[in-house]
ZALUMGU-149488 format. One record per residue (C-alpha): residue in one letter; x, y, z; chain; residue number from 1. Coordinates in Angstrom, 3 decimals, decimal comma. Last residue first. Example, Ala and Ser with C-alpha at 12.3 -4.5 7.8 and 13.67 -1.06 7.14 Angstrom:
  bagu         u         v         w  lumza  bafi
     S    13,670    -1,060     7,140      A     2
     A    12,300    -4,500     7,800      A     1
END
This chain:
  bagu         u         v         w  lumza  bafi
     X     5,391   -22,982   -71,487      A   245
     X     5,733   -24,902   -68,407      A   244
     X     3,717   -27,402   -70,104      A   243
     X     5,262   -27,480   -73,588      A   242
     X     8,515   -27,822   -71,527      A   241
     X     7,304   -30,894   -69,920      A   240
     X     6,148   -32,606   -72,944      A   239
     X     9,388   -31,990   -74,939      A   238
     X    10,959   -33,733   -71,912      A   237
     X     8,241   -36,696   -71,956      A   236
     X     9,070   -36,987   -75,669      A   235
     X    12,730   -36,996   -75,135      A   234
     X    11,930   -39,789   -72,728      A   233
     X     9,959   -41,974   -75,159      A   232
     X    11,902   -41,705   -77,698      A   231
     X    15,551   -42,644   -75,815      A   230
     X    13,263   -45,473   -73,853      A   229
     X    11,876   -46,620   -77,650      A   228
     X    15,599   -46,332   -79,592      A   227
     X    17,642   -48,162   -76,944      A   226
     X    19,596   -49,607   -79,559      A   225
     X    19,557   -46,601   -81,801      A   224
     X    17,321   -45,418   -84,802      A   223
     X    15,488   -42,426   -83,003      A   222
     X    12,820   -41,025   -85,247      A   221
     X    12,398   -36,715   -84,497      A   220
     X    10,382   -35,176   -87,279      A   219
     X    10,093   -30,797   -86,596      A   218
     X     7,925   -28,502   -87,925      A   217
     X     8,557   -24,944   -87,493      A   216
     X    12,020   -24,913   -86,737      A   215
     X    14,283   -22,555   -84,985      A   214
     X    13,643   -25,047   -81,320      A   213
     X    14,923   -28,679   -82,678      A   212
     X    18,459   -28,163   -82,472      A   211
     X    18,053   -27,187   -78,849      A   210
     X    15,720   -29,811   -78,209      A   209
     X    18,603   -32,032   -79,150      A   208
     X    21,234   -30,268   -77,159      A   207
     X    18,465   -31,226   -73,935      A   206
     X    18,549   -34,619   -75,429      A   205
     X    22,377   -35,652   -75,558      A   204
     X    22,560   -33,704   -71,864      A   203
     X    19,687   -35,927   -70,587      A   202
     X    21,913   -39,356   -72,266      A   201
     X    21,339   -40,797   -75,604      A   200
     X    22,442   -44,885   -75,091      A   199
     X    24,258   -45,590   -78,000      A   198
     X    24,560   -48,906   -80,287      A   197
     X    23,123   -47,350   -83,283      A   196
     X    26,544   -46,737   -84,342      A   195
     X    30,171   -47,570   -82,576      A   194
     X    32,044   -46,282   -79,518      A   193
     X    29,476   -43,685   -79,124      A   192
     X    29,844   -39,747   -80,627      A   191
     X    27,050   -38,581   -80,787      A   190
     X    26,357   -41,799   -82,525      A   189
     X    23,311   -43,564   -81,646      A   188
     X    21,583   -43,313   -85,461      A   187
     X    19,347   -40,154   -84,458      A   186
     X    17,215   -39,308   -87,502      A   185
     X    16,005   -36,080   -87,766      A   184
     X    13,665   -34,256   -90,231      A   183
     X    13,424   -30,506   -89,800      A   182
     X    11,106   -28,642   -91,726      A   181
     X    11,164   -24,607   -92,027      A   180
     X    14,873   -24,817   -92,677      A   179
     X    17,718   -26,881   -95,129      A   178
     X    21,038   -27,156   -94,812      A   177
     X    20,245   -29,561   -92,036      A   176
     X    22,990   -29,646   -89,537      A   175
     X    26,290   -32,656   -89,155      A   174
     X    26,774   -35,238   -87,078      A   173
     X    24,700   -34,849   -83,769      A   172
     X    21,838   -33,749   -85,958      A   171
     X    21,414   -36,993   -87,891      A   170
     X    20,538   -35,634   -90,909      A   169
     X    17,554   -35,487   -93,565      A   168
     X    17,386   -32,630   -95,497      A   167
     X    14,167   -31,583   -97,132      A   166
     X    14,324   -32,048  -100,712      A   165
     X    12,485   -29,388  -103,403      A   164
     X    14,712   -30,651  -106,176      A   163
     X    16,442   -28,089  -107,394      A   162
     X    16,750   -26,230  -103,836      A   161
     X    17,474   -29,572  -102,010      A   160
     X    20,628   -30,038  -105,051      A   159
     X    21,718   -27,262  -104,696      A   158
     X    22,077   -27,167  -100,329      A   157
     X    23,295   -30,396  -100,637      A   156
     X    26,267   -28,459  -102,371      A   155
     X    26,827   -26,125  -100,612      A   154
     X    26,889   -27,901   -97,549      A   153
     X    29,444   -30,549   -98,960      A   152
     X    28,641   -34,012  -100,111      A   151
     X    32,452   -35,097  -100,230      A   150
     X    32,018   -36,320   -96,478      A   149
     X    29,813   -39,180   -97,100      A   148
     X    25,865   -40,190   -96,666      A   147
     X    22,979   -38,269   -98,208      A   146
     X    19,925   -38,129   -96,434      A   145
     X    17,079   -36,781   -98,593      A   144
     X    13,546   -35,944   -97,530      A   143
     X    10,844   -35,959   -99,908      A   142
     X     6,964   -34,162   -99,098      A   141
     X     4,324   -35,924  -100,847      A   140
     X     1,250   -35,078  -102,081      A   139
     X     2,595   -31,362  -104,172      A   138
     X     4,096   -34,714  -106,375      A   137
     X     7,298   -34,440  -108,224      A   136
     X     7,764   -37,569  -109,585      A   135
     X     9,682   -36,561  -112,493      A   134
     X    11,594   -33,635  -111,531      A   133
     X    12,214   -36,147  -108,679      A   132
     X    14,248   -38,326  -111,015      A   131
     X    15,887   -35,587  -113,311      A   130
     X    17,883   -33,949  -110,517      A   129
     X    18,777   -37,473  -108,635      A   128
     X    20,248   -38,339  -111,933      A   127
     X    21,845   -34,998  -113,041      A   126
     X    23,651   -34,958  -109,724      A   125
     X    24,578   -38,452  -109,834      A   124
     X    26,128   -38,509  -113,484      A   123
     X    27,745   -35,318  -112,752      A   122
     X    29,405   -36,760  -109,689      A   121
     X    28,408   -35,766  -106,125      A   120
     X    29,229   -39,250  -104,252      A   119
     X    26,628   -42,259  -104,095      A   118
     X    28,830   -44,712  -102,729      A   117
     X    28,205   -43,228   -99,185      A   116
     X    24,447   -44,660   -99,392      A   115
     X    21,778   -42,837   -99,928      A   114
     X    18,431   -42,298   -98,481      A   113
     X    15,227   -41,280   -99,616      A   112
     X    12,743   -40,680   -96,984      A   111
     X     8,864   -40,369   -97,998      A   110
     X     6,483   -38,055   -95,951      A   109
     X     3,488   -37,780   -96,973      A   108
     X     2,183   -41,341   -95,929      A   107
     X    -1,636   -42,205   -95,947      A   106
     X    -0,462   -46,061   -95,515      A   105
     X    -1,938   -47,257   -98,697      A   104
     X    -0,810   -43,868  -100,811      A   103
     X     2,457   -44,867   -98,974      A   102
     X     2,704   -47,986  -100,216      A   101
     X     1,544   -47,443  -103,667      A   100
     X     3,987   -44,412  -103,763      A    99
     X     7,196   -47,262  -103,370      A    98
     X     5,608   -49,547  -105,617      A    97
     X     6,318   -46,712  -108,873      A    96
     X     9,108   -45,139  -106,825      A    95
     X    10,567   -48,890  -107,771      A    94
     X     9,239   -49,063  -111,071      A    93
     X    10,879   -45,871  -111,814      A    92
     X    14,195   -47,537  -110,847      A    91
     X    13,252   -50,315  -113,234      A    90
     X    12,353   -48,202  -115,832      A    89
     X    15,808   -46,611  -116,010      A    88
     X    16,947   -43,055  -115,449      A    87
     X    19,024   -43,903  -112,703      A    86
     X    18,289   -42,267  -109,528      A    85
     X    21,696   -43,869  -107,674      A    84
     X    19,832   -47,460  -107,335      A    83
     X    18,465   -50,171  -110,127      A    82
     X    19,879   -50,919  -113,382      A    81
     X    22,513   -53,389  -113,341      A    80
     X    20,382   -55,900  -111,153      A    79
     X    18,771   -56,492  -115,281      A    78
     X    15,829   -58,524  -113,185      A    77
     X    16,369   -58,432  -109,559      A    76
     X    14,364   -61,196  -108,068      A    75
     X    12,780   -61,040  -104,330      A    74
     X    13,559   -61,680  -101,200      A    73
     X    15,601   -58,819  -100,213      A    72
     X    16,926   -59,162   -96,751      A    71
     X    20,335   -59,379   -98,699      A    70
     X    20,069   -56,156  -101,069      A    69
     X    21,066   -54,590   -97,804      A    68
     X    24,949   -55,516   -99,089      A    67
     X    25,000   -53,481  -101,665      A    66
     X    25,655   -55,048  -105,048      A    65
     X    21,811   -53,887  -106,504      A    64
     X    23,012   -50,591  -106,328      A    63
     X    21,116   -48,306  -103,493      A    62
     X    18,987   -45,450  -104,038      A    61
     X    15,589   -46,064  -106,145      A    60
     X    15,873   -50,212  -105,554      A    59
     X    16,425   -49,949  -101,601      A    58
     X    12,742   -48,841  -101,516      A    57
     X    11,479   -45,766  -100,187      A    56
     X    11,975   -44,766   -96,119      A    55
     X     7,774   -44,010   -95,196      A    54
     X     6,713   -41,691   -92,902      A    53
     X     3,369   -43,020   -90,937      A    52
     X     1,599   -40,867   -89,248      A    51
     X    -1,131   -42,255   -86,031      A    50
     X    -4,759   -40,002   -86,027      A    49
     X    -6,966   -42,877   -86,472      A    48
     X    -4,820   -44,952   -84,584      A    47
     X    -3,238   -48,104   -86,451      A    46
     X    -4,478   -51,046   -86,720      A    45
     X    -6,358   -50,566   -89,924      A    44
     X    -3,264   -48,659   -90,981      A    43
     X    -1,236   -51,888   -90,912      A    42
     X    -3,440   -54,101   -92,074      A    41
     X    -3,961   -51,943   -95,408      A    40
     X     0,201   -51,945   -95,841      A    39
     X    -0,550   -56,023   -95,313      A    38
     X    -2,899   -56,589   -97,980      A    37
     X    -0,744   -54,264  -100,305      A    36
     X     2,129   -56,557  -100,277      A    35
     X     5,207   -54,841   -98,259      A    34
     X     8,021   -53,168  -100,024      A    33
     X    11,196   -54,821   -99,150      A    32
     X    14,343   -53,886   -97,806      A    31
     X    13,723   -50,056   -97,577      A    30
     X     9,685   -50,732   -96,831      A    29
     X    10,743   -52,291   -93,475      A    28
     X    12,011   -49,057   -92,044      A    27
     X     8,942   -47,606   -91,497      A    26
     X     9,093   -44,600   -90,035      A    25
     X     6,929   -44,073   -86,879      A    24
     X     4,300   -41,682   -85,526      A    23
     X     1,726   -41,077   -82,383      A    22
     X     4,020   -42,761   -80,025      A    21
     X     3,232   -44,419   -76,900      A    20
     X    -0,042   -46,258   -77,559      A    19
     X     0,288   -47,287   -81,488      A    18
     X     3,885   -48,892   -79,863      A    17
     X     2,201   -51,177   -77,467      A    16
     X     0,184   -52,117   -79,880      A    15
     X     2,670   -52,556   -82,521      A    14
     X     5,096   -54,822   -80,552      A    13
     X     8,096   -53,079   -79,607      A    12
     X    11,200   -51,534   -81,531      A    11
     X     9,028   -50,645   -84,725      A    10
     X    10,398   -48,965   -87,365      A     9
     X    12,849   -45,964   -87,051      A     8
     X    10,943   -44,350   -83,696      A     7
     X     8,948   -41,773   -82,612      A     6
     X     8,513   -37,777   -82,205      A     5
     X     6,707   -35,168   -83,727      A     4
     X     7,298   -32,104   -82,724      A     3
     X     5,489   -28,392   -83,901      A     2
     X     7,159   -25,374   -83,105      A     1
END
């Protein structure tokens, strides 16, 4: 089994991040897609070794009248065709800037994730289907978090097998559908009072480790208030039992 662990974007200042944590996923890129002057800054001071995942662009998943569209800075030209996969050019324009950031950043793995608006219609399905038959890419490796109760197991589990996803989940809530890979984002909930503003406890982590143990690869990014202690000690626990074999 093969951990990597870090954080959803970056909690501290790089450097002291580049010398804890060996990975991160951007979170930045979902709002807005950095110029390509700074994605080349950003690996230059990165380790030579240091991963970056990347979360795509709010344009490819999210409808231009969700409310993340404010840290956008940019203009939305015809707003009524970007998000859910449509087959526009403006969504494809969006993957488009999307892969130039993560070519930049030596990315393979890029997160797509949806909001709860984005239930399993026929429209959806066939539009999420079509859209990664297109871009389809044996460089990259897509991961899929789907929000809201009517996206059963069953039928995750289709649309990962059409599309080659891996499922992305926050274990405490529900399990991946999907095996070999593992890709885990812990929003603070297991259950707290409200999201991302948990405090993961020993007992939160040792289930955690538990969850991560069947897999073969395993991507761990904590997305919680105290997201770098919560990292950092569930690394140093991982760390421990890799010792004592």
């Amino acid at each position: 089994m093969n951990i990597r662990i870090g954080c959803c974007g970056f909690p501290k200042g790089m450097k002291e991040y580049f010398s804890e944590f060996d990975i991160v996923e951007l979170q930045s890129t979902f709002y807005q897609l950095p110029s390509i002057k700074t994605a080349e800054r950003w690996l230059s001071l990165s380790p030579p070794d240091f991963e970056f995942t990347v979360k795509a662009w709010q344009g490819i998943t999210h409808p231009a009248k969700s409310p993340t569209y404010k840290r956008f800075k940019g203009i939305l030209k015809r707003a009524e065709n970007y998000g859910y996969f449509k087959q526009t050019e403006e969504v494809m324009e969006a993957w488009k800037n999307t892969e130039t950031t993560c070519r930049i950043l030596k990315a393979k793995y890029v997160l797509f994730q949806c909001p709860a608006s984005f239930k399993p219609t026929d429209e959806n399905i066939e539009n999420i289907t079509l859209f990664f038959r297109k871009v389809r890419n044996p460089g990259f490796c897509f991961v899929w978090e789907p929000r809201g109760k009517e996206w059963t197991d069953e039928m995750v589990s289709e649309v990962c097998k059409k599309c080659d996803l891996i499922h992305g989940v926050d274990p405490f809530g529900r399990q991946p559908v999907t095996r070999e890979t593992a890709y885990f984002r812990l929003h603070g909930s297991p259950p707290g009072k409200r999201m991302y503003y948990y405090d993961y406890t020993e007992k939160d982590l040792k289930k955690l480790l538990e969850w991560c143990e069947p897999f073969e690869q395993v991507y761990c990014f904590f997305n919680n208030m105290s997201m770098f202690e919560n990292a950092h000690h569930f690394l140093e626990m991982v760390s421990k039992k890799d010792f004592e074999g």
